[in-house]
N, C-alpha and C positions, 0 to 999 in steps of 0.2 A: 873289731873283735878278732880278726884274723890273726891280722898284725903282733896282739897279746898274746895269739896260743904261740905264732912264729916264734916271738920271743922267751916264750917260755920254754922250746922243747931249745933253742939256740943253747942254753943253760950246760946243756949235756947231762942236768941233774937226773936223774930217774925218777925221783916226786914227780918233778916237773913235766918230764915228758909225760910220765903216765894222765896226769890231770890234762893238758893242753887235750889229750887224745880223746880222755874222757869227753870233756866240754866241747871239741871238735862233734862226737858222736852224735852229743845230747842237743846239738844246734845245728845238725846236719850241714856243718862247713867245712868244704873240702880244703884241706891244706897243699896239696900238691904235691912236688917231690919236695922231701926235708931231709934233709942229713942227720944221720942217727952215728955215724963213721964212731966207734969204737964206745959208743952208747952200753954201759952196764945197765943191761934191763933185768937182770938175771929174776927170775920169780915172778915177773910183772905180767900181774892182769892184764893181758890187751884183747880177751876175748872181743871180736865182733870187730876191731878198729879196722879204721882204713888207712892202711901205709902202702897203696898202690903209686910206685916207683923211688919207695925211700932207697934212701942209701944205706944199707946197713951193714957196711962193708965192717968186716971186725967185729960185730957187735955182740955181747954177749947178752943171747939170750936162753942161757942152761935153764931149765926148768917151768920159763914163761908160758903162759896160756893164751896162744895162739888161735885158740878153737874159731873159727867163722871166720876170723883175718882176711881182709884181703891183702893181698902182698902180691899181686899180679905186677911186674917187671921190677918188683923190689930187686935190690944188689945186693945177694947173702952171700958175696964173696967173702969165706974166711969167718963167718959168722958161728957161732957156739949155741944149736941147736938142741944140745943132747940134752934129754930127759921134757924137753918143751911139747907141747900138748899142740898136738897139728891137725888133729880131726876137723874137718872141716875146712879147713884154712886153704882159700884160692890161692893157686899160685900160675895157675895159665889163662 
């Protein structure tokens, strides 16, 4: 099962990542670090997900709902945060 969320966020599709991360949630399987590098999330539900150590270097996430996120050692070098919903959202 792992292996299918891997390959589906590989995609770079934004469906795609968002589901893999859903299905990741709902089967409490950690993914590890994944690479999100210039990943258009823009608007994307990721309340509650675990992207603890993604790469999100470049990624646009303007407007995404980050609420509960972990993102602890995530890489948001250069990443497009503005208007994204961070309440909540670990980052240390």
């Amino acid at each position: 099962m792992k292996d299918k969320l891997l390959a589906l966020i590989a995609t770079k599709e934004a469906e795609n990542i968002i589901l893999a991360l859903e299905l990741a949630k709902g089967q409490k399987i950690e993914l590890g670090t994944i690479d999100l590098i210039c990943a258009n999330l823009e608007g994307a539900d990721l309340r509650g997900s675990d992207l603890r150590g993604a790469n999100l270097i470049c990624a646009n996430l303007r407007g995404a709902n980050l609420r509960g996120a972990d993102l602890r050692g995530a890489n948001l070098y250069c990443a497009d945060l503005r208007c994204a919903n961070l309440k909540g959202t670990i980052l240390e």
